[in-house]
N, C-alpha and C positions, 0 to 999 in steps of 0.2 A: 504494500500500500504506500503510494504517496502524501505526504502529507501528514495532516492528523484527523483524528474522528470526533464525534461530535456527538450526544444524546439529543436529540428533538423532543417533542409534548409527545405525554402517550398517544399512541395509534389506537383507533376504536376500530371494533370488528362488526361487520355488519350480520346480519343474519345467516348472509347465504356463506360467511366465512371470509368475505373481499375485508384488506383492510385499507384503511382512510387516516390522515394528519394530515395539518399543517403547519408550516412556517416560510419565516420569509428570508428568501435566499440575500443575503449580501457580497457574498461573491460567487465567479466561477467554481464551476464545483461540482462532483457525482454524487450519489447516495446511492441507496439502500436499506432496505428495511432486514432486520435482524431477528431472531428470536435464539434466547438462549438456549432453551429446553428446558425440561422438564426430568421427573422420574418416569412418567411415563412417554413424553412426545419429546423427539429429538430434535437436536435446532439443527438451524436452519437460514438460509441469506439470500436476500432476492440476487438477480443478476442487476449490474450496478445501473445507472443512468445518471445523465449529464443536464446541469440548467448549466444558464449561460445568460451571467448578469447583465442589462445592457442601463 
């Protein structure tokens, strides 16, 4: 990883399982949503994606 990481506001889950946050980007920059895991459910990291502050 380049850089450094960041926590964002909790992420809400919707019904059907989709999750959703916000925040507001101040710079260029990728993310990713993360989950640690569990004892029962194993983590897990979306594939990354890019804003692109203008």
């Amino acid at each position: 990883m380049v850089g450094s990481a960041s926590d964002v506001p909790e992420a809400l889950e919707h019904v059907k399982g989709n999750l959703r946050t916000t925040t507001k980007a101040t710079a260029d920059g990728s993310f990713r949503y993360s989950f640690a895991g569990t004892s029962t459910t194993p983590a897990v990291a979306s594939a990354a994606d890019h804003v692109d502050v203008r």
